[in-house]
Structure formats: structure tokens, C-alpha cells
C-alpha positions, -999 to 999 in steps of 0.1 A, spaced: 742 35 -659 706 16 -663 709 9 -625 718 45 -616 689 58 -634 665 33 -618 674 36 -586 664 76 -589 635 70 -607 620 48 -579 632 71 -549 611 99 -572 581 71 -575 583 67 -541 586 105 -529 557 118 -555 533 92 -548 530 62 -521 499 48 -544 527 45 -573 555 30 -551 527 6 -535 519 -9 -575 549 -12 -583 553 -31 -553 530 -54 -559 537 -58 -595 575 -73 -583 554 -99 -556 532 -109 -582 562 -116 -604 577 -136 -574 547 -154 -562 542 -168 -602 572 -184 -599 581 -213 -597 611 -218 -571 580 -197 -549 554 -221 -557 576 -248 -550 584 -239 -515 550 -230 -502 539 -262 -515 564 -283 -492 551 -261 -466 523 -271 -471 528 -312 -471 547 -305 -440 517 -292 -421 487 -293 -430 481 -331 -415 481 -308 -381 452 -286 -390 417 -295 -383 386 -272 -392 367 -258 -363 372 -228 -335 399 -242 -317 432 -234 -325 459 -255 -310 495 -243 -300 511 -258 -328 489 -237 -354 512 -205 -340 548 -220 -338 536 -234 -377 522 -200 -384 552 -181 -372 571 -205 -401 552 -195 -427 554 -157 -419 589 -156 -418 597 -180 -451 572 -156 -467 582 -120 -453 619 -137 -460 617 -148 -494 600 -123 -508 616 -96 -492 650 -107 -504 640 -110 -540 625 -70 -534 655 -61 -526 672 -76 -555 645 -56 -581 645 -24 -559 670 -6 -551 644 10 -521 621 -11 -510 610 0 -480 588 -25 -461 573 -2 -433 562 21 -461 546 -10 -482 529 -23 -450 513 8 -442 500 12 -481 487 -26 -473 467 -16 -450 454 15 -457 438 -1 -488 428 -32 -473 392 -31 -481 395 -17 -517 419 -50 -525 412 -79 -542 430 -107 -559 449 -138 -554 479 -120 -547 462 -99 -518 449 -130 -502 482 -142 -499 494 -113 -478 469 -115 -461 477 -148 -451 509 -130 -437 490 -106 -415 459 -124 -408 457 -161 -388 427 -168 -398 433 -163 -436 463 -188 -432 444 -215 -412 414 -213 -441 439 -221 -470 458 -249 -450 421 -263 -445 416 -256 -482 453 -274 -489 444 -298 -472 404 -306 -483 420 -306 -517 450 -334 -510 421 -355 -489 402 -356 -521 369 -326 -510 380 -314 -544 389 -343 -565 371 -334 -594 353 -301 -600 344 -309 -632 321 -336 -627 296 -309 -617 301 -290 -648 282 -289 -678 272 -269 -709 
């Protein structure tokens, strides 16, 4: 059956060549992260908490119990809908690939997981969130001309 024959052609992808298993990887996230039911829950996230960051060096005790949140909702949700696409997902292995190419990646996509690894990287796009619903960005466009 399809599913048979899909599950053995990944465990071979993922045997014969990590770089292989890793895009394929990412090819399922970006899938995931483009839609919508996605989209929509990061951006309730995001009008729960971004009122509690403020730019600057300090980081209050709050930024980690919200950070620890995101993580988890993240890791959770996208590793479940993995799972459902791939019969062997295996997140050590992905994590590892991750981060053995983390300065040769670029992309929205990459930033995101970033987010999941990195504190900073979150705390910059709550403070970009939240410049943007405060009105920093309210029209971009006004600057443009041709």
C-alpha cells in the first residue's frame, strides 16, 4: 500500500542522507507554518502577550514563563502534524541537522525556529508584533514611490 511504500522510502531518505531527510523536513513545516489553523494560533499568542514586552536589555521573569508557552505550543503543534506526514520523524535527528547548518540558513521559515531555540529571536518578533499593532508600521507605503 501507498503508506507502506512511503514509510520505506523515508527510513531509506533518512539512512542515505541526513541533508535529504532534513529538506524534506522542512518542506512539511513550511507546509504547516502556511497554514492557516497555524497562523491563527500564533497570532492569539501573540495578542495575549505582547502588551508584557518592552524593548530594551532587561528581561523580566514573565518573558521566560511566556517563552516557555510559545516553545511548547510550537515544538507541540508542529511536531504532531510531522508525525501525521512522516511516518519517522525523528526530532533529535532534525535538531541536530538545525544546527549544524545554522549559519548557511536563511528564510522566514528558519527564523521561526529559531525563535524556538533562541530567546532573543522570540523577544525581537514580539517587539516587532507588537510595534506593528501600536501603529510603528501603520503604513509602509507612504514611503514608497516609483
Amino acid at each position: 500500500d501507498a503508506r507502506t511504500k512511503m514509510n520505506f522510502e523515508e527510513n531509506i531518505i533518512k539512512r542515505q542522507n541526513s541533508s535529504e531527510y532534513f529538506d524534506t523536513v522542512i518542506g512539511h513545516i513550511e507546509d504547516i507554518v502556511i497554514g492557516e489553523e497555524f497562523q491563527r494560533m500564533v497570532n492569539q499568542f501573540m495578542e495575549c502577550y505582547y502588551y508584557e514586552f518592552e524593548p530594551g536589555e532587561e528581561n523580566k521573569i514573565v518573558y521566560t514563563e511566556i517563552y516557555q508557552k510559545y516553545t511548547n505550543m510550537i515544538e507541540a503543534h508542529i511536531v504532531e502534524h510531522l508525525n501525521r506526514k512522516m511516518s519517522c520523524f525523528d526530532m533529535d535527528l532534525f535538531a541536530m541537522e538545525l544546527e549544524n547548518k545554522k549559519t548557511q540558513l536563511d528564510g522566514e521559515i528558519f527564523e521561526l525556529l529559531y525563535t524556538l531555540t533562541d530567546f532573543l529571536a522570540f523577544k525581537d518578533m514580539v517587539l516587532d508584533y507588537k510595534a506593528f499593532k501600536e501603529g510603528a508600521y501603520d503604513d509602509l507605503s507612504k514611503g514608497i514611490s516609483v
